[in-house]
C-alpha positions in Angstrom: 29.3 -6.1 -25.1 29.9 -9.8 -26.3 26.4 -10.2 -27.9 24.4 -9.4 -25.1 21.6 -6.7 -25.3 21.8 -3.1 -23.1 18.6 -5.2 -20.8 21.0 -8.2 -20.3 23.7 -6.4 -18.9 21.7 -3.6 -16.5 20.3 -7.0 -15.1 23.7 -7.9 -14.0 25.1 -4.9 -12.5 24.9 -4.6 -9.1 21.7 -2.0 -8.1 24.0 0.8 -7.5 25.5 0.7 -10.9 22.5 0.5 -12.3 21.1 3.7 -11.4 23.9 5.6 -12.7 25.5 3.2 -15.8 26.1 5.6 -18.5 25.8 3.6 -21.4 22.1 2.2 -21.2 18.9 3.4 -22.4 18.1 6.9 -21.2 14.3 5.6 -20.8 15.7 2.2 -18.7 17.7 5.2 -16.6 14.7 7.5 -16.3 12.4 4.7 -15.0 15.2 3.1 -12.5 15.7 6.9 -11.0 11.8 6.8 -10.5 11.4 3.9 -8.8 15.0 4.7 -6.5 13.3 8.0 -5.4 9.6 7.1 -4.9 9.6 5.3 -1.6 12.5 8.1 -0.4 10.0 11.0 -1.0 6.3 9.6 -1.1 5.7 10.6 2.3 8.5 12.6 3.2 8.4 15.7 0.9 4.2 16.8 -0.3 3.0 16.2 -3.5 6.9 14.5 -4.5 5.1 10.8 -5.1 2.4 12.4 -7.2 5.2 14.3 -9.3 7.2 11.4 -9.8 4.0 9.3 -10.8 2.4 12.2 -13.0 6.3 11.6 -14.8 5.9 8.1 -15.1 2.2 8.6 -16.5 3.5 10.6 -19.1 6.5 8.2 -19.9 4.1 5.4 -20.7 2.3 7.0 -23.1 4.7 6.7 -25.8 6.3 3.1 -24.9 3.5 1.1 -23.6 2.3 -0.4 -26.9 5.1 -3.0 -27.0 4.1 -4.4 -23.8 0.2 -4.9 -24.4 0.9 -8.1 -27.2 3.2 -9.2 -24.4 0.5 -9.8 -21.6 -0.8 -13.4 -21.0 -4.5 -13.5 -20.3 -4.1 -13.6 -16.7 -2.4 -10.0 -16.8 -4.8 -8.5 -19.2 -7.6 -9.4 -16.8 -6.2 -7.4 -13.9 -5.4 -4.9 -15.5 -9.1 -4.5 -17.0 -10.2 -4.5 -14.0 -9.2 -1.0 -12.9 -11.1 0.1 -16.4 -14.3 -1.5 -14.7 -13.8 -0.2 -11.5 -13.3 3.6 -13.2 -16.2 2.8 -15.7 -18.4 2.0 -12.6 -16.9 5.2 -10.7 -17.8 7.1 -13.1 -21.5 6.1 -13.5 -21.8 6.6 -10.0 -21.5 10.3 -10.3 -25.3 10.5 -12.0 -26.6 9.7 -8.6 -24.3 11.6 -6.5 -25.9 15.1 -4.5 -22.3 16.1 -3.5 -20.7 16.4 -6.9 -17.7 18.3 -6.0 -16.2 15.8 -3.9 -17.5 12.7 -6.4 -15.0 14.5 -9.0 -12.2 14.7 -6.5 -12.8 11.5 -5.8 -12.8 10.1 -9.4 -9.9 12.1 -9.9 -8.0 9.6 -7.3 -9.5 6.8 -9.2 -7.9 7.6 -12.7 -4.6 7.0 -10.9 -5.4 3.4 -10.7 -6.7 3.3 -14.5 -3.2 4.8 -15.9 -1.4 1.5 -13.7 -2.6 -0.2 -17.4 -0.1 1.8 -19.6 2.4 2.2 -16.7 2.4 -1.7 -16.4 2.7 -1.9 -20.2 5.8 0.1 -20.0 7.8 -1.9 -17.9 6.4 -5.1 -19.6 8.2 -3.6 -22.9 11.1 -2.5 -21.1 11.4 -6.5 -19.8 13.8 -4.6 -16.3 13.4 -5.9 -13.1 12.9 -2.9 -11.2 12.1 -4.6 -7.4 15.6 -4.4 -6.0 15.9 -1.3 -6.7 12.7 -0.2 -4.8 14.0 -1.7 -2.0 17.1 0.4 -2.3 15.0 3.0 -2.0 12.7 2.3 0.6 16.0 1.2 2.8 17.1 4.8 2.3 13.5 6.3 3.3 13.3 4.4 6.5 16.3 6.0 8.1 15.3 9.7 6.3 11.6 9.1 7.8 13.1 7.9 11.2 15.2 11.7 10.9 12.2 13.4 10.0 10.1 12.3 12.9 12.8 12.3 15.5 13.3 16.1 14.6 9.5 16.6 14.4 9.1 15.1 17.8 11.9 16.7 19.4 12.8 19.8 17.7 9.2 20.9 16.6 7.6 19.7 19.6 5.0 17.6 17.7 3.8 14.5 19.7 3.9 12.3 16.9 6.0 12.4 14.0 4.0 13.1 10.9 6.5 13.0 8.1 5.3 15.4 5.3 1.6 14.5 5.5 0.1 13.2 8.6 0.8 9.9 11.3 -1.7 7.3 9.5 0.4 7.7 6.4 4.4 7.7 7.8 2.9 5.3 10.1 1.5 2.7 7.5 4.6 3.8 4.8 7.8 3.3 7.6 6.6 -0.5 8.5 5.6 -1.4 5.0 9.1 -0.7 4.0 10.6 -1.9 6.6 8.6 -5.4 6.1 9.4 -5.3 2.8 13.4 -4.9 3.6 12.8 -7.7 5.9 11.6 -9.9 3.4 14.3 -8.7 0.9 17.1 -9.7 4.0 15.9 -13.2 3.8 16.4 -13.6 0.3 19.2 -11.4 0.2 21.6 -11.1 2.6 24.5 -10.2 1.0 28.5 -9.2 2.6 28.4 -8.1 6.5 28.0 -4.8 6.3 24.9 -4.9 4.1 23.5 -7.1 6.1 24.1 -4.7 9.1 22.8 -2.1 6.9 19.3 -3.2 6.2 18.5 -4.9 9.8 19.2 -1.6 10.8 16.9 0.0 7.8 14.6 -2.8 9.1 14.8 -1.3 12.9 14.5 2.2 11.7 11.5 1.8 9.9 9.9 0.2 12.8 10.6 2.6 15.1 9.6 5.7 12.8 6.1 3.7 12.8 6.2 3.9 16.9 7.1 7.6 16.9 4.0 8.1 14.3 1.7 6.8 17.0 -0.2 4.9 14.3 -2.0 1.7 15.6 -3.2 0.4 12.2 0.4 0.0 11.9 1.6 -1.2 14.6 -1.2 -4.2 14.1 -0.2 -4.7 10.7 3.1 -6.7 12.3 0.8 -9.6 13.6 -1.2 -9.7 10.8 1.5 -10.4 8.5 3.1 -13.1 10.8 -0.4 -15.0 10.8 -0.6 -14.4 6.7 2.7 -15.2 5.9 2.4 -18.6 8.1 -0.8 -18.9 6.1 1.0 -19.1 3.0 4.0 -21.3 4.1 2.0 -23.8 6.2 2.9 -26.8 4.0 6.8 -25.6 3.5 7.7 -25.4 6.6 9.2 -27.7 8.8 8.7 -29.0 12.6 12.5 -27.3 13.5 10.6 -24.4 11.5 7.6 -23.8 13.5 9.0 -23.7 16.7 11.7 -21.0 15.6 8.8 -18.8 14.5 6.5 -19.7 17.6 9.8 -19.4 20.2 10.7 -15.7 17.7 6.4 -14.5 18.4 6.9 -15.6 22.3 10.3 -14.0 23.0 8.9 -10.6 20.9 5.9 -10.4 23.4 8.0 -10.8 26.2 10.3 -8.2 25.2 7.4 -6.0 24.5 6.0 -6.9 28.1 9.1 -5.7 30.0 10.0 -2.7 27.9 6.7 -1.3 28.0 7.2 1.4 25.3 5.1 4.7 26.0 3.8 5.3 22.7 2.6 1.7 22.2 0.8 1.4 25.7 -0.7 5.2 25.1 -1.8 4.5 21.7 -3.4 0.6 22.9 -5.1 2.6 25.7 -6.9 5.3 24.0 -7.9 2.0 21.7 -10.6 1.1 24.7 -11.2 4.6 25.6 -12.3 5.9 22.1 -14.3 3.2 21.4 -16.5 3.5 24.9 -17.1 7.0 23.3 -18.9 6.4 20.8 -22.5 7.7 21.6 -20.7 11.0 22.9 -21.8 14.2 21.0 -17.9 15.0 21.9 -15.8 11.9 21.4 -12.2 11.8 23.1 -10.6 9.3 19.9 -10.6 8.4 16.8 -11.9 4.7 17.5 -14.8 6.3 18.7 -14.8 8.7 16.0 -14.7 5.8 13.1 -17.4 3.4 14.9 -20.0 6.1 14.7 -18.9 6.5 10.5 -19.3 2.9 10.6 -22.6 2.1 11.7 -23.8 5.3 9.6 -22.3 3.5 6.7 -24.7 0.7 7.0 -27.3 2.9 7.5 -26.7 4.4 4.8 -26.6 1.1 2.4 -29.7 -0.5 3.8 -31.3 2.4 2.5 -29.5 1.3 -1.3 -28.5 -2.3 -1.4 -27.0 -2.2 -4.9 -25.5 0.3 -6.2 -25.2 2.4 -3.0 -26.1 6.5 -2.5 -23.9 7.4 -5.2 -19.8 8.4 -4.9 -18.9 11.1 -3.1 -21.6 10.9 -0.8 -20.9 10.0 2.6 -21.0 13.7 4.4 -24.2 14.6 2.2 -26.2 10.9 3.7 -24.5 11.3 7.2 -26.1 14.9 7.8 -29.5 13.5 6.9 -29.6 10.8 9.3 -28.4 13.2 11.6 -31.1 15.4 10.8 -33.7 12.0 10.9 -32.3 11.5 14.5 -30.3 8.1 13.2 -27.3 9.2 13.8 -25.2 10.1 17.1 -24.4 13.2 17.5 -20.9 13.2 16.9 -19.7 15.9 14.7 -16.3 14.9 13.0 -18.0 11.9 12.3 -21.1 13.2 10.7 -19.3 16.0 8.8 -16.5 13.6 7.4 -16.5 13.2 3.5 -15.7 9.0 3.9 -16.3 6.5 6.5 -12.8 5.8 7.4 -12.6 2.5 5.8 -12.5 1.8 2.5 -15.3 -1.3 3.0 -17.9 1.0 4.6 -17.2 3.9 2.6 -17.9 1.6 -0.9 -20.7 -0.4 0.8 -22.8 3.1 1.2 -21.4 4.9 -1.6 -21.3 2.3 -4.1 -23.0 -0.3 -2.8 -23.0 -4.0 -3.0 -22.0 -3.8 -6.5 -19.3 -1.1 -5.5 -17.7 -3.0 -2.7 -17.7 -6.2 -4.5 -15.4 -4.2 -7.7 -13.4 -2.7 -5.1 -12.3 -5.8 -3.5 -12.0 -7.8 -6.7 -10.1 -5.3 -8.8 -8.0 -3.8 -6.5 -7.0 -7.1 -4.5 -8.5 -10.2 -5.7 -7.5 -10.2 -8.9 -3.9 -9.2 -9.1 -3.2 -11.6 -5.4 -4.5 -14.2 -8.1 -2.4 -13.6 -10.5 1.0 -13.1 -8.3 -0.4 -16.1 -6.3 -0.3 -18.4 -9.3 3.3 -16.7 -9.6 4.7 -17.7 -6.5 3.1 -21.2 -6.1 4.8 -22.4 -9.2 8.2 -21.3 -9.3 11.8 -22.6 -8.4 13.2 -19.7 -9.2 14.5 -17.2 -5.9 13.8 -13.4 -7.5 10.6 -14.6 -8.9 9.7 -16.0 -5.7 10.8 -13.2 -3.8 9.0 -10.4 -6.3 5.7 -12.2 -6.6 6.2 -12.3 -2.4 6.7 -9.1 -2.0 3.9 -8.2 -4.0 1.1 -10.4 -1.8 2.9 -8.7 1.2 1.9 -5.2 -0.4 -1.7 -6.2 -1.3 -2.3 -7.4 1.8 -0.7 -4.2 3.9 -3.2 -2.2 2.0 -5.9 -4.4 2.4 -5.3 -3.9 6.0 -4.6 -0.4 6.1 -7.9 -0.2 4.5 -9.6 -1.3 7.6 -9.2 2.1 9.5 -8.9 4.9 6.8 -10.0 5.3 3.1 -6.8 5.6 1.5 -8.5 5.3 -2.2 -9.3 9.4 -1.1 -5.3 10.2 -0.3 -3.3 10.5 -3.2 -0.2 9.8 -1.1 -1.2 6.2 -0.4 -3.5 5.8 -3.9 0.1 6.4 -5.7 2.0 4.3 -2.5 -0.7 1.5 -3.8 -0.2 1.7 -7.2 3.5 2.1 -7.4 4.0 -1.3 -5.3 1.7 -3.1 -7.7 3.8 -1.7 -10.8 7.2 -2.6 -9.3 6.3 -6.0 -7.9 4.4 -7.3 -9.9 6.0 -6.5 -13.1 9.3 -7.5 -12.0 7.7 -10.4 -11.3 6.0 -11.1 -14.3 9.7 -10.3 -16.5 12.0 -12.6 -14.3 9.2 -15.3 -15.0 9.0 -14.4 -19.0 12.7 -14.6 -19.1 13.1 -18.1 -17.8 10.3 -19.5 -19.8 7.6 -19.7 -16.6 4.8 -17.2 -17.6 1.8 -18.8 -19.4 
C-alpha cells in the first residue's frame, strides 16, 4: 500500500467504500457498520439503537486503553464529567421514596458514563467516523418519511410515530435533516448527490410535519438565531441580507401554504395551555405547565439537593393530596416533569441541575467550541459544527420532554457526541491542532 497505514487509506476512500473495503481492520469495519446503521434504525425499528450501542459498549472494553494516554486535558474533563454526574445519580437514590423508578432511571444514566470508553475507542482507532453518520441519517430520513406516510395513510394513525412515538421521530427526522444540511454546505459534491441530499434534507423535514411534533418544528428557528449567533463576526453585509431575504421569503411561503398539521399543532399550542387549571386538560401544553409549576414546588421544598431521583410522581401526589396541586391527573401521576430542567431542579436539586447542564452541555460545547474557533481546516470545522448543532438540538428538545428517561434519545444523545466530537478531535490530532 506504498507505506501508508490501513487508517491512512480508509480515510481516503470514498464513504461508500469504506463500509464495505475488505482489506481493513475488522474492528475499523465493525465500528463504521455501527455508526452507518444507527441513525437508520434508532427510531425506526424498537430497541435497534440500544442493540447497536450495547455492541459498541462491549467493543470498547477491550480497545479503549490506547486512547485514554491520547486525551488532552480538555477531553479528559468532559469526559469526567459523566462519572460526576453518575456518582451524584447514584447518591441520590438514599433519599429517593420511589426506588423502583430511581433504578430505572440510573439505569439510563450509565449509558452516558460508558460514552468514556466508547470515546476512548475511537480516539485509538484515530477514524473519522462523521461522514459516515451522515450517510446514514440521509438514508433514515427518506425510510422515516416511508414509515410515517404508511402509518398515516395506511394505518390510519394521525401522526406518524415511527417505531416509538411523535416527540421522538419528530425531534430525530429534523435533527438529521439539519445535520445533512449542514453537511450540503460543506459538501456538495457531483449533481446528483447534491439532488440527493436536498431531497434527504426535504424528506426529513416533512417526516417532522407528519409527526405533529412542535418542539420540533420550533427547533428550525432556534437554530437559525444560534447559528447567526456563532457566525456574527464572519459574515458579511451581502451575507446578512441573503439570510434575512431566505427567513422572510420562508415565512411567506409558510403564510400562503398554510400547512394543516402546522396551523393544528400551533393552535392546540394556545388552547392547551389556557387549560391548565382543568382537572381534565384538552393538551399537552396544558398537561406540562401544571408538571412545571409542581416542579418548583417541589424544589422550594429542597433547594439543594432536590427530593431525591426518581421522585417526581411520589412528590406530585402529595401536593395533590396537600391541595397544591391542580387537579390534573396525567400530570400528577407522571413519573418526570416533562423537561429535563424541572425534572433535575425537583429531583436533584440545585446541585442536580447545575451537573446536568454542565456535564451534559457545557462542558463538551467548550471543548468543541475551542475546536471550531481555531481552525482553518474544512472537516474539522465542519465536525466540531455539527457537534454544537447536536448539543444544542438536545438542549432544546429538553425544554418539553425529559429525554435523559427515554433510552431512544439518551443513546440518539450520546451517539452524536461520540461521532462528532471524536471525529473532530482525530482530524484536529492529525494536522497538528489539538493541544
Amino acid at each position: 500500500m506504498n507505506g501508508k497505514t490501513d487508517l491512512e487509506v480508509l480515510g481516503a476512500l470514498p464513504i461508500q467504500q469504506r463500509l464495505f473495503a475488505i482489506d481493513l481492520d475488522w474492528r475499523n469495519k465493525c465500528i463504521f457498520f455501527i455508526f452507518f446503521l444507527f441513525p437508520i434504525l434508532t427510531a425506526t425499528v424498537r430497541h435497534a439503537g440500544s442493540t447497536l450501542y450495547a455492541v459498541l459498549t462491549l467493543l470498547s472494553f477491550f480497545y479503549f486503553k490506547d486512547g485514554l494516554r491520547m486525551l488532552s486535558p480538555k477531553e479528559k474533563r468532559f469526559l469526567l464529567g459523566f462519572v460526576v454526574f453518575f456518582l451524584f445519580s447514584s447518591l441520590s437514590l438514599l433519599m429517593t421514596e420511589d426506588l423502583r423508578v430511581g433504578v430505572q432511571r440510573l439505569e439510563r444514566y450509565a449509558r452516558f458514563l460508558v460514552i468514556i470508553p466508547i470515546y476512548c475507542m475511537l480516539r485509538a482507532q484515530t477514524i473519522e467516523i462523521g461522514k459516515v453518520f451522515l450517510l446514514g441519517s440521509l438514508v433514515a430520513v427518506f425510510l422515516m418519511l416511508i414509515q410515517g406516510l404508511y402509518q398515516i395513510n395506511v394505518l390510519n394513525i394521525p401522526m406518524a410515530r415511527g417505531g416509538y412515538n411523535r416527540i421522538i421521530m419528530g425531534n430525530t427526522a429534523v435533527l438529521f435533516a439539519v445535520l445533512i444540511f449542514i453537511g450540503l454546505l460543506f459538501y456538495r459534491g457531483k449533481w446528483r448527490h447534491f439532488t440527493l441530499r436536498i431531497l434527504g434534507v426535504g424528506s426529513g423535514l416533512y417526516a417532522g410535519l407528519l409527526s405533529g411534533c412542535r418542539t420540533a418544528w420550533l427547533f428550525l428557528p432556534v437554530i437559525i438565531a444560534c447559528l447567526s449567533i456563532l457566525y456574527r463576526n464572519r459574515l458579511t453585509k451581502k451575507n446578512w441580507k441573503i439570510l434575512i431575504l431566505g427567513i422572510l421569503t420562508s415565512l411567506l411561503l409558510i403564510g400562503v401554504v398554510q400547512p394543516e398539521r402546522l396551523k393544528w399543532g400551533l393552535q392546540g399550542l394556545f388552547d392547551s395551555a389556557n387549560s391548565v387549571t382543568n382537572e381534565a386538560s384538552n393538551g399537552t401544553v396544558g398537561e406540562r405547565l401544571v408538571m412545571w409549576r409542581n416542579s418548583l414546588l417541589i424544589f422550594k421544598d429542597s433547594p439543594i439537593f432536590g427530593t431525591g431521583m426518581g421522585d417526581f410522581r411520589h412528590d406530585s401526589i402529595l401536593l395533590l393530596e396537600k391541595g397544591l396541586s391542580y387537579k390534573n391527573n396525567f400530570a400528577v401521576h407522571s413519573t418526570n416533569a416533562h423537561n429535563i430542567y424541572f425534572m433535575l431542579l425537583a429531583e436533584g436539586g440545585l446541585v442536580g441541575l447545575t451537573l446536568l447542564l454542565t456535564v451534559l452541555f457545557i462542558l463538551p460545547y467548550r471543548f468543541v467550541y475551542g475546536l471550531w474557533k481555531k481552525t482553518s481546516d474544512k472537516s474539522v470545522h465542519l465536525y466540531s459544527l455539527l457537534a454544537l448543532i447536536s448539543l444544542i438540538a438536545f438542549a432544546w428538545f429538553g425544554v418539553s420532554e425529559s429525554w435523559v428517561n427515554r433510552n431512544t434519545i439518551v443513546n440518539l444523545y450520546c451517539v452524536t457526541l461520540l461521532v462528532f466530537v471524536s471525529s473532530a478531535a482525530n482530524r484536529a490530532e492529525a494536522i497538528g491542532e489539538m493541544s
